[in-house]
mmCIF file of the N, C-alpha and C atoms, coordinates in Angstrom:
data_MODEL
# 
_entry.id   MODEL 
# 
loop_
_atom_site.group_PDB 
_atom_site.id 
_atom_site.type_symbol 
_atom_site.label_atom_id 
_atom_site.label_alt_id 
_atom_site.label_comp_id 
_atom_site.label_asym_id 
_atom_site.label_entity_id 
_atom_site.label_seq_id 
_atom_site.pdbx_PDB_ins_code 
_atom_site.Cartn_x 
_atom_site.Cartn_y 
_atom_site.Cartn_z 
_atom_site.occupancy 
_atom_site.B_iso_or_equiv 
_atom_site.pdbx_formal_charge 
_atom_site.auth_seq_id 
_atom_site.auth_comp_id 
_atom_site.auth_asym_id 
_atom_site.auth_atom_id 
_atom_site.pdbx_PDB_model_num 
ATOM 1   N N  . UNK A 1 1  ? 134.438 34.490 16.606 1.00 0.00 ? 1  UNK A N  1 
ATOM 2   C CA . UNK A 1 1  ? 134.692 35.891 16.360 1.00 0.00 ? 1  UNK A CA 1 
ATOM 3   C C  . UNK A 1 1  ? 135.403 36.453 17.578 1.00 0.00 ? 1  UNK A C  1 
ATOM 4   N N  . UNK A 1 2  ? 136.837 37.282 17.591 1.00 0.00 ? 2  UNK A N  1 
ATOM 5   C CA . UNK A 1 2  ? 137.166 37.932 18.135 1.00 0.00 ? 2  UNK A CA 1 
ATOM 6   C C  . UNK A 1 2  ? 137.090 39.229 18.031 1.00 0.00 ? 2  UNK A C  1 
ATOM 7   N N  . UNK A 1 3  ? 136.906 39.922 19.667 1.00 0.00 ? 3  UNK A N  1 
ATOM 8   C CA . UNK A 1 3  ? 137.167 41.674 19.216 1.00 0.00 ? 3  UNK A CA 1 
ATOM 9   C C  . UNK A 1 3  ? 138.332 42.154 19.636 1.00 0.00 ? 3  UNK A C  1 
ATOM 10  N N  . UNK A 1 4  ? 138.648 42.668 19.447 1.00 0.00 ? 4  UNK A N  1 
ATOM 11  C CA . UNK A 1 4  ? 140.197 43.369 20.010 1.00 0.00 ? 4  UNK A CA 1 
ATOM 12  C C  . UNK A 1 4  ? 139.825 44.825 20.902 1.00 0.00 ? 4  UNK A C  1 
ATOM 13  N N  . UNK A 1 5  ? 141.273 45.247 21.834 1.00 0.00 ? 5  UNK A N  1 
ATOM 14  C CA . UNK A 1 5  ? 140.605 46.482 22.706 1.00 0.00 ? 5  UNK A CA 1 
ATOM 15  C C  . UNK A 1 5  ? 141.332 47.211 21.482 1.00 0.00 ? 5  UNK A C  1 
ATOM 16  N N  . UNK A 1 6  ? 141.415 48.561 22.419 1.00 0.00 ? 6  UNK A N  1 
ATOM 17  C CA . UNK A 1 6  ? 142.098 49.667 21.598 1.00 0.00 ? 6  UNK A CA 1 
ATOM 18  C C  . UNK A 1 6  ? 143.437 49.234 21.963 1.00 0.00 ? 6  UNK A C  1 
ATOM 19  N N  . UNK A 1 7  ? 143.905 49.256 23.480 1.00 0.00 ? 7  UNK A N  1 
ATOM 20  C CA . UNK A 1 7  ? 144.917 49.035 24.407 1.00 0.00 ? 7  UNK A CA 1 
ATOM 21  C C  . UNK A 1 7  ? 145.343 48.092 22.831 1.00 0.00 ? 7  UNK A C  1 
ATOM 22  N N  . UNK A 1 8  ? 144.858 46.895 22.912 1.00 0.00 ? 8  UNK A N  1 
ATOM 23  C CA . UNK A 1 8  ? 145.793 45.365 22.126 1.00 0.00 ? 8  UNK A CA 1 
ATOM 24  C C  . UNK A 1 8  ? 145.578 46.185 20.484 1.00 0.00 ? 8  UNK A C  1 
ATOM 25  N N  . UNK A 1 9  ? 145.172 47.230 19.836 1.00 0.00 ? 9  UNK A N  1 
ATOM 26  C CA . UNK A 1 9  ? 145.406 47.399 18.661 1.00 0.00 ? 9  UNK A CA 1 
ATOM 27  C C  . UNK A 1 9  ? 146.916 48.788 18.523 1.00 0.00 ? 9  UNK A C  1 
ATOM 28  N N  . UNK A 1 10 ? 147.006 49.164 19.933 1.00 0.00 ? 10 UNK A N  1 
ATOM 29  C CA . UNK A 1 10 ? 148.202 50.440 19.637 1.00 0.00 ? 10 UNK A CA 1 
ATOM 30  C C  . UNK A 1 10 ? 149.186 49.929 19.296 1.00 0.00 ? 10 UNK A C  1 
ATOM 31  N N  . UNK A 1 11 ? 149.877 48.879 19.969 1.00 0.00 ? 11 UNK A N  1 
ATOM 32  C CA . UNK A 1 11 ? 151.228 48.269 19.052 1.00 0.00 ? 11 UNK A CA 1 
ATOM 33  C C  . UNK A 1 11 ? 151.074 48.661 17.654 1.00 0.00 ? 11 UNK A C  1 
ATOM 34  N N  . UNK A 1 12 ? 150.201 47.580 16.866 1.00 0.00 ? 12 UNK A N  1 
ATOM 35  C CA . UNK A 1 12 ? 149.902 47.409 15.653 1.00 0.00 ? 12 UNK A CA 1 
ATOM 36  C C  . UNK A 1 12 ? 150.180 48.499 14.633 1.00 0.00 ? 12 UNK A C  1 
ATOM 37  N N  . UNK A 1 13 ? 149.446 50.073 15.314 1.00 0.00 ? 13 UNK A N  1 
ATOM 38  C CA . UNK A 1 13 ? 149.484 51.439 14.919 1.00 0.00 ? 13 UNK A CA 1 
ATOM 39  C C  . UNK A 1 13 ? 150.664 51.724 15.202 1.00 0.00 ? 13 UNK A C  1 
ATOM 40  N N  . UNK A 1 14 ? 152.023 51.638 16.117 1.00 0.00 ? 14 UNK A N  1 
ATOM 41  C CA . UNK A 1 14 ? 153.193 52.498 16.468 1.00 0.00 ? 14 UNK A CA 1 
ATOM 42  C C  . UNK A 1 14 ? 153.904 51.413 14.803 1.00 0.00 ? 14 UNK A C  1 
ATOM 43  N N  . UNK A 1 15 ? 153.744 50.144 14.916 1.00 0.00 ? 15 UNK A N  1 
ATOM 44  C CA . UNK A 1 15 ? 154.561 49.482 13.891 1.00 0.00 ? 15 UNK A CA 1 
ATOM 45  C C  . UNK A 1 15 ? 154.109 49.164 12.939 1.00 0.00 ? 15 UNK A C  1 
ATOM 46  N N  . UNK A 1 16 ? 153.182 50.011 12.117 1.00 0.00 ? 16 UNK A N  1 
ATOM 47  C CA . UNK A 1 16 ? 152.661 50.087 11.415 1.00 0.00 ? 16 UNK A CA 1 
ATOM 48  C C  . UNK A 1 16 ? 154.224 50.215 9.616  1.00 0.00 ? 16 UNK A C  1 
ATOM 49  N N  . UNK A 1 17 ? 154.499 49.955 8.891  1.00 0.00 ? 17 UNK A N  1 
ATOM 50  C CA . UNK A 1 17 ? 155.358 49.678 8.432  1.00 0.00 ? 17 UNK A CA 1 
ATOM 51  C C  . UNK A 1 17 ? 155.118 51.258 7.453  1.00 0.00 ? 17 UNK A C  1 
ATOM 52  N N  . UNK A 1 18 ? 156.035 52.045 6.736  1.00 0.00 ? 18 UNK A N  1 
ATOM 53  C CA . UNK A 1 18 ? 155.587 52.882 5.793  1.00 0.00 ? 18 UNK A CA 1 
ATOM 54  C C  . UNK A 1 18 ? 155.366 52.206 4.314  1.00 0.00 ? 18 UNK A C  1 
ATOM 55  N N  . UNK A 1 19 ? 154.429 52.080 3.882  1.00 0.00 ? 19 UNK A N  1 
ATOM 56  C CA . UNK A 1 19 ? 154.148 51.686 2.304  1.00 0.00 ? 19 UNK A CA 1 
ATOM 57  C C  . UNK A 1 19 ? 155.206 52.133 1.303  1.00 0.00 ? 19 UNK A C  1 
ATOM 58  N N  . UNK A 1 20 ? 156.114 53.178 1.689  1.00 0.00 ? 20 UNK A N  1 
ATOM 59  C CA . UNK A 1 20 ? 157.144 53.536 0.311  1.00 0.00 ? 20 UNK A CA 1 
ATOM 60  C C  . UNK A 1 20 ? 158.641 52.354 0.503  1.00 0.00 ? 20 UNK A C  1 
ATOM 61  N N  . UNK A 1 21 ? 159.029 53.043 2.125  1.00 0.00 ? 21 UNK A N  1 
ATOM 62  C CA . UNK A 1 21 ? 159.974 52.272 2.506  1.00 0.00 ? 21 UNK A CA 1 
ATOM 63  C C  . UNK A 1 21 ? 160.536 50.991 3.228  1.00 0.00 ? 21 UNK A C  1 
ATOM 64  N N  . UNK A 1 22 ? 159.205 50.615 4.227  1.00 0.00 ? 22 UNK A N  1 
ATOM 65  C CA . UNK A 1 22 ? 158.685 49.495 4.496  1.00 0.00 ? 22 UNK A CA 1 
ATOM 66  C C  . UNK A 1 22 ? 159.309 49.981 6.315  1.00 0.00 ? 22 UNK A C  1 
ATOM 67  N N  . UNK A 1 23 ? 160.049 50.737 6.473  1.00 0.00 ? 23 UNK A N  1 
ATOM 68  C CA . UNK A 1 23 ? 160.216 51.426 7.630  1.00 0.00 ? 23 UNK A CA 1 
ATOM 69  C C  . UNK A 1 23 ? 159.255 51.559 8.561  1.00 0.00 ? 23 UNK A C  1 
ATOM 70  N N  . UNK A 1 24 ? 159.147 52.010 9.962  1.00 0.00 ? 24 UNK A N  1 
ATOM 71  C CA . UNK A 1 24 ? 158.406 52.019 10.418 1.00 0.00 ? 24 UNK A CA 1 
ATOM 72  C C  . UNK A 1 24 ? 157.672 53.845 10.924 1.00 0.00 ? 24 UNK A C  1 
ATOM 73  N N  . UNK A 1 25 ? 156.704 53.877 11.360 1.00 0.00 ? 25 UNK A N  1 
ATOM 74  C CA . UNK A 1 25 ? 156.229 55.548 10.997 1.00 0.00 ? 25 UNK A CA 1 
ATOM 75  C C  . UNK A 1 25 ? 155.877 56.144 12.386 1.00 0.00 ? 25 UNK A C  1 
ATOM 76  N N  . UNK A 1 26 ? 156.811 56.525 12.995 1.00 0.00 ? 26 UNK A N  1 
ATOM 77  C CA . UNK A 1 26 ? 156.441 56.703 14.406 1.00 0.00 ? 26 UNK A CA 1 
ATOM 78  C C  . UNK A 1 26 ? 155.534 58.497 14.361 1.00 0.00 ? 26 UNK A C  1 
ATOM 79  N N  . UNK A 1 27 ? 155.352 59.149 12.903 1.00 0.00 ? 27 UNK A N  1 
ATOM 80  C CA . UNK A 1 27 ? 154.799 59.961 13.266 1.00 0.00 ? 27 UNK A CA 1 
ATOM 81  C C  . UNK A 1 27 ? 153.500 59.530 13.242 1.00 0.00 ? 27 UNK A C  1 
ATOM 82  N N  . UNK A 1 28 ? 152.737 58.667 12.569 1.00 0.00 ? 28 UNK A N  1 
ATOM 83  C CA . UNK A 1 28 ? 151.333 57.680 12.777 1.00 0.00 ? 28 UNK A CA 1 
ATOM 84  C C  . UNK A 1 28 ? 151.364 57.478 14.027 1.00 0.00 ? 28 UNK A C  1 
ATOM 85  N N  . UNK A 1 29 ? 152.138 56.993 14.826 1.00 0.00 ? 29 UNK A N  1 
ATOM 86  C CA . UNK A 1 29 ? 151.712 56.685 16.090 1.00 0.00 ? 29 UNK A CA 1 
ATOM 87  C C  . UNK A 1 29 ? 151.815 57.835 17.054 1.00 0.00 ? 29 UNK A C  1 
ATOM 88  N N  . UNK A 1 30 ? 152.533 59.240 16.577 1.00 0.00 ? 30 UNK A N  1 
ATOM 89  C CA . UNK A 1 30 ? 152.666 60.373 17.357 1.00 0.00 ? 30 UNK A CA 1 
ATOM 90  C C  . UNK A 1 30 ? 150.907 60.859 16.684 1.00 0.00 ? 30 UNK A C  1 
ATOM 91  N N  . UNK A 1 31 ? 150.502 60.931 15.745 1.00 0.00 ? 31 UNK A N  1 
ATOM 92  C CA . UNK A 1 31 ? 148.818 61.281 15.425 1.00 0.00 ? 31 UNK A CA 1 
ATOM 93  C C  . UNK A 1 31 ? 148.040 60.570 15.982 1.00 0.00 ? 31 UNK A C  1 
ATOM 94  N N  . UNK A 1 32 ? 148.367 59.381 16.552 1.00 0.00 ? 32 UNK A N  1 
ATOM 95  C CA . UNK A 1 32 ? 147.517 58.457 17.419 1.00 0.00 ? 32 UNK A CA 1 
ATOM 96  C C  . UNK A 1 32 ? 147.128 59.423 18.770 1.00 0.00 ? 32 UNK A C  1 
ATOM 97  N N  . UNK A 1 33 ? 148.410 59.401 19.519 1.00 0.00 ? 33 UNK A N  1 
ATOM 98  C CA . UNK A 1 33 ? 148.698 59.949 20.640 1.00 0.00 ? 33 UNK A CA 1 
ATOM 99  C C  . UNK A 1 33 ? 147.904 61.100 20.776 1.00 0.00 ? 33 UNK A C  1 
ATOM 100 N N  . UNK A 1 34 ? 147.936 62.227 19.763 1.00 0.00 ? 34 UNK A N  1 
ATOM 101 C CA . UNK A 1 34 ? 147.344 63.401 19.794 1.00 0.00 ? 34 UNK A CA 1 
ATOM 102 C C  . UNK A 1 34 ? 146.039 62.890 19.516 1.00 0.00 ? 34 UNK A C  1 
ATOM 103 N N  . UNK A 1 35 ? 145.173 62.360 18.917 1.00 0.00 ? 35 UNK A N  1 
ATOM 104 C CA . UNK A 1 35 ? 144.034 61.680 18.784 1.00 0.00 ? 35 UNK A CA 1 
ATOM 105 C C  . UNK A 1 35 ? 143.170 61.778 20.219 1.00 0.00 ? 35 UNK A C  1 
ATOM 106 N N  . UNK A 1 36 ? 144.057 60.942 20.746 1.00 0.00 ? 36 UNK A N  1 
ATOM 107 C CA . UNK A 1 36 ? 143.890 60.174 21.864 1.00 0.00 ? 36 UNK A CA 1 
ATOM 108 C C  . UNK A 1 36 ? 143.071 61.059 23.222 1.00 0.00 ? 36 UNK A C  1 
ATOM 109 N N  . UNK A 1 37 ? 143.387 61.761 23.357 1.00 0.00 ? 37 UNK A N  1 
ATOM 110 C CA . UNK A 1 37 ? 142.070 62.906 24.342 1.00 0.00 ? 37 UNK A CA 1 
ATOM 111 C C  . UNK A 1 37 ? 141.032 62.947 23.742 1.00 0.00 ? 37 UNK A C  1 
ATOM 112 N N  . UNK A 1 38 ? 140.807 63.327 22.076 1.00 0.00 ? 38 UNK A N  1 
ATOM 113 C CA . UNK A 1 38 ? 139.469 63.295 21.821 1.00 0.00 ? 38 UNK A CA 1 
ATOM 114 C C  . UNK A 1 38 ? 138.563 62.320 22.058 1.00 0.00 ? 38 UNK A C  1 
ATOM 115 N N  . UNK A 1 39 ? 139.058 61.528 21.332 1.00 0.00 ? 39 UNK A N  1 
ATOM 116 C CA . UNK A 1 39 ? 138.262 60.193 21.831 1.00 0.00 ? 39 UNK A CA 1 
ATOM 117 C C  . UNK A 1 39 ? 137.995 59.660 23.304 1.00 0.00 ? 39 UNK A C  1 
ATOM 118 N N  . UNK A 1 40 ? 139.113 60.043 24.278 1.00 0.00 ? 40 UNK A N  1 
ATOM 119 C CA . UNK A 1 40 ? 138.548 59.580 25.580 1.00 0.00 ? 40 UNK A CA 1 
ATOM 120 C C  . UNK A 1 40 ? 137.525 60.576 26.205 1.00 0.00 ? 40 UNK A C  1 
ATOM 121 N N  . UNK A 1 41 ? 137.291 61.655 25.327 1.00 0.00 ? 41 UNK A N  1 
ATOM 122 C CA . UNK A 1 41 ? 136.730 62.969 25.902 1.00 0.00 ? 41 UNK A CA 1 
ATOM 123 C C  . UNK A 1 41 ? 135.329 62.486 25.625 1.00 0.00 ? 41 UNK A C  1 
ATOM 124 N N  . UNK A 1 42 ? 134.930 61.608 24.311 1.00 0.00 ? 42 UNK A N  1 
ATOM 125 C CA . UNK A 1 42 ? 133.757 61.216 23.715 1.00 0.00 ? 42 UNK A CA 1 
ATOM 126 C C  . UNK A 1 42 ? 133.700 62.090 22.538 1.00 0.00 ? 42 UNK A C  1 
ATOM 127 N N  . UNK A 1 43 ? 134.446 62.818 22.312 1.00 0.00 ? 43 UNK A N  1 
ATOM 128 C CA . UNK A 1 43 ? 134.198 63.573 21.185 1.00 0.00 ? 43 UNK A CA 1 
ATOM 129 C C  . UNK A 1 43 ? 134.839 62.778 19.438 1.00 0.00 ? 43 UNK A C  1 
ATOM 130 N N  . UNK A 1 44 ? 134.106 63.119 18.788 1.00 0.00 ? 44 UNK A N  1 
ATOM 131 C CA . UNK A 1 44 ? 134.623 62.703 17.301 1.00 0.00 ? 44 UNK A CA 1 
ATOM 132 C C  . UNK A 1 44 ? 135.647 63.624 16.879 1.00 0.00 ? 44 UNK A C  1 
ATOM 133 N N  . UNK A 1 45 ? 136.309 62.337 15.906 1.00 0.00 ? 45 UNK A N  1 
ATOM 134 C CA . UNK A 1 45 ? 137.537 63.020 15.302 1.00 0.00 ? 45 UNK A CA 1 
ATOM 135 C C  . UNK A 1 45 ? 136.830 63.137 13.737 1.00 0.00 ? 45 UNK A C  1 
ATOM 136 N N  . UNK A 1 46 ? 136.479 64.440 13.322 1.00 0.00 ? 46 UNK A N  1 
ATOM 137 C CA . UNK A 1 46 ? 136.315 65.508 11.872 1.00 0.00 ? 46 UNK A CA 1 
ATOM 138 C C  . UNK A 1 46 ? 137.526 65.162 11.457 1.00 0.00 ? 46 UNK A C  1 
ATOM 139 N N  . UNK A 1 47 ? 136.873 65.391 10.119 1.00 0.00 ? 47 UNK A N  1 
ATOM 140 C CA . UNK A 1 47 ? 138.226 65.900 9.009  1.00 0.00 ? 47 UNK A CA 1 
ATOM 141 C C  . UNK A 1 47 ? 139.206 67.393 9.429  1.00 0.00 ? 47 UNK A C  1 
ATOM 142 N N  . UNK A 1 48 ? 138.852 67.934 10.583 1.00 0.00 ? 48 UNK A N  1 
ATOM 143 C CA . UNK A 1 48 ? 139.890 69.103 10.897 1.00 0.00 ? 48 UNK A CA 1 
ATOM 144 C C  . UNK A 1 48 ? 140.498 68.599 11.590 1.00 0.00 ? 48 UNK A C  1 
ATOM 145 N N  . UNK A 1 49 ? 140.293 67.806 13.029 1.00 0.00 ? 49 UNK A N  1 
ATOM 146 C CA . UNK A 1 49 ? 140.624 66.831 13.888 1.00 0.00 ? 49 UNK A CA 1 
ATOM 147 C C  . UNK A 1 49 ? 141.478 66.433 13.250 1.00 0.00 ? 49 UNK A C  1 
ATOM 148 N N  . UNK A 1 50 ? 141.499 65.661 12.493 1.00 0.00 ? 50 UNK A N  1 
ATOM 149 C CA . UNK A 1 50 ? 142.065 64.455 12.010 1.00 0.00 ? 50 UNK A CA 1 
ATOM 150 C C  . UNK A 1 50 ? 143.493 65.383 11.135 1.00 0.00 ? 50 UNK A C  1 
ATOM 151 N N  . UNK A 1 51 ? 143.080 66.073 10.634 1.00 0.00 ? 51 UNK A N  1 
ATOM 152 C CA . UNK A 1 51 ? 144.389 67.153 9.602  1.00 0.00 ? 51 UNK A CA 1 
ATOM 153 C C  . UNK A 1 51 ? 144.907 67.401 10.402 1.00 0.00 ? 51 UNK A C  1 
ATOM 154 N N  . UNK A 1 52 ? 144.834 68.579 11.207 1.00 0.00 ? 52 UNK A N  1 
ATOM 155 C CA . UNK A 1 52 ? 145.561 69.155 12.257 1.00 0.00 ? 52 UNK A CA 1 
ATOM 156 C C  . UNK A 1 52 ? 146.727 67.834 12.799 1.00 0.00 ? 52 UNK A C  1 
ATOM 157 N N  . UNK A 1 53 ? 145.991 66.766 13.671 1.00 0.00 ? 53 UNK A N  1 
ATOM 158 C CA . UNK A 1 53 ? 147.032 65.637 14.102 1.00 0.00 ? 53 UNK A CA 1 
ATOM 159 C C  . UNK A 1 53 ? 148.081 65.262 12.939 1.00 0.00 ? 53 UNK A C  1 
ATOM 160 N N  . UNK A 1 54 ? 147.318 64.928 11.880 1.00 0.00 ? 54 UNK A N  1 
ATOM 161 C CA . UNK A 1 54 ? 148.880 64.319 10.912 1.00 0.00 ? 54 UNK A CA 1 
ATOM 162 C C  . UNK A 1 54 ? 149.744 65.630 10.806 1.00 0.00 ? 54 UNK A C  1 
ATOM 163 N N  . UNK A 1 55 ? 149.084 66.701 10.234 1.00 0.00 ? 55 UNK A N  1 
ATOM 164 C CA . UNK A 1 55 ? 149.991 68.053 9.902  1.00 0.00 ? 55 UNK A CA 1 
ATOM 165 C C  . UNK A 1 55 ? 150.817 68.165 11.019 1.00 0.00 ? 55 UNK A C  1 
ATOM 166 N N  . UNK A 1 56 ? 150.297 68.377 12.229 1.00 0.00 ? 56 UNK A N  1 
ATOM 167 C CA . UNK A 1 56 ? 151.696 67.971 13.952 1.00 0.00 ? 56 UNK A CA 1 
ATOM 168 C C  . UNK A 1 56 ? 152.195 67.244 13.728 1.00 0.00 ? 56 UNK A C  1 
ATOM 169 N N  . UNK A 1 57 ? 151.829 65.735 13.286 1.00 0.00 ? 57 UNK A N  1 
ATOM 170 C CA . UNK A 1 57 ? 152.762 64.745 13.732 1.00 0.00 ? 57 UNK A CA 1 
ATOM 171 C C  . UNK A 1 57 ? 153.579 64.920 12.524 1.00 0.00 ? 57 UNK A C  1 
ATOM 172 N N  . UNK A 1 58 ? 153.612 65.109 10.750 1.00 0.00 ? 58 UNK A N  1 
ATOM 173 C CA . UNK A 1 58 ? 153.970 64.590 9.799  1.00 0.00 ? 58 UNK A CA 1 
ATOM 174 C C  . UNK A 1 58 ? 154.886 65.907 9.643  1.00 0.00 ? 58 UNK A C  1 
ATOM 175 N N  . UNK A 1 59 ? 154.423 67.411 10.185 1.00 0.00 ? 59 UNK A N  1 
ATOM 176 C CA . UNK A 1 59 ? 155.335 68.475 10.039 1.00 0.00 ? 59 UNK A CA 1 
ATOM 177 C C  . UNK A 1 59 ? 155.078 69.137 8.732  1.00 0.00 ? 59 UNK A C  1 
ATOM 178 N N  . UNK A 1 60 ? 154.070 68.505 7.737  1.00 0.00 ? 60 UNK A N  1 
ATOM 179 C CA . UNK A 1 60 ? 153.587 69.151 6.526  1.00 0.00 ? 60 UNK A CA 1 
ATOM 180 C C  . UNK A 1 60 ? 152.075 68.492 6.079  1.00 0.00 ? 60 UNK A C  1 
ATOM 181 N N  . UNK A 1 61 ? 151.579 69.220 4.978  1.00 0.00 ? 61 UNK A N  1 
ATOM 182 C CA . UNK A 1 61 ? 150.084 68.740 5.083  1.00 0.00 ? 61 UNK A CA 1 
ATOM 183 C C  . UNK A 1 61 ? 150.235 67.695 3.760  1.00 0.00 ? 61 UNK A C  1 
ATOM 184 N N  . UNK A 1 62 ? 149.087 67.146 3.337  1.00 0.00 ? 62 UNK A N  1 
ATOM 185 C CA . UNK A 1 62 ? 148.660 65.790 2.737  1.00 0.00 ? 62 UNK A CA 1 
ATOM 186 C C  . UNK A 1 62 ? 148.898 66.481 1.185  1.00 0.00 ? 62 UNK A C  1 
ATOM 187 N N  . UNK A 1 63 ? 148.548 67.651 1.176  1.00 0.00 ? 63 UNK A N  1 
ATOM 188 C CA . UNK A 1 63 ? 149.076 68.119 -0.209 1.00 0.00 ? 63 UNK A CA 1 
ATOM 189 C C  . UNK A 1 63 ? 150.229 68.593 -0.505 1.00 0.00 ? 63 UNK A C  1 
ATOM 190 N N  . UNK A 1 64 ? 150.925 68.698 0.359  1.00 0.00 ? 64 UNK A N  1 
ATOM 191 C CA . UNK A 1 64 ? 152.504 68.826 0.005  1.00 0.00 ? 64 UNK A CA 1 
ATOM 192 C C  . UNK A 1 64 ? 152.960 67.099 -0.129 1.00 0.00 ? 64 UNK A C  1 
ATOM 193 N N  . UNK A 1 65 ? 152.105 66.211 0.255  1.00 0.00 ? 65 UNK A N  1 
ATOM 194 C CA . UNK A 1 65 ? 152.778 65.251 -0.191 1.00 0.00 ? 65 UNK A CA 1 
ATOM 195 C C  . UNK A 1 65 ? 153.754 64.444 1.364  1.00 0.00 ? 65 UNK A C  1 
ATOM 196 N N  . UNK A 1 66 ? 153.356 64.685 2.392  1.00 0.00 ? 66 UNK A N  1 
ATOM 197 C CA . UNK A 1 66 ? 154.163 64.407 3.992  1.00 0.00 ? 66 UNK A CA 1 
ATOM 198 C C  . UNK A 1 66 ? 153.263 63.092 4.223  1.00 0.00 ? 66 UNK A C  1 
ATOM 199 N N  . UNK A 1 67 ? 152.073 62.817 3.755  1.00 0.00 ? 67 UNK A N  1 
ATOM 200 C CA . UNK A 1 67 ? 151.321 61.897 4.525  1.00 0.00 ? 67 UNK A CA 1 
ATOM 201 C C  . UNK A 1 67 ? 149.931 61.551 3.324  1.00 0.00 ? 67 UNK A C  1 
# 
């Protein structure tokens, strides 16, 4: 059994491929980024947490259909 860090899983997340176009989604890895204080802060990422970052990174929300 291997574990992986976070450090060796961020690649993975920046080239993460898009499921429609097979492109790659650098605003996923810009929601990473913004993520990224909470979690070193110790704090959890909520379902507001978590909206807010894609809605920044994606520029529209999950019901318009951006993410």
């Amino acid at each position: 059994m291997s574990h992986s860090s976070a450090t060796a899983a961020a690649p993975a997340v920046a080239s993460t491929p898009c499921a429609r176009t097979g492109a790659p989604t650098p605003q996923l890895a810009e929601a990473a980024r913004l993520l990224l204080p909470h979690l070193e802060q110790g704090h959890r990422i909520d379902a507001a947490v978590l909206r807010a970052a894609m809605e920044a990174s994606f520029g529209a929300s999950d019901a318009a259909g951006a993410w």
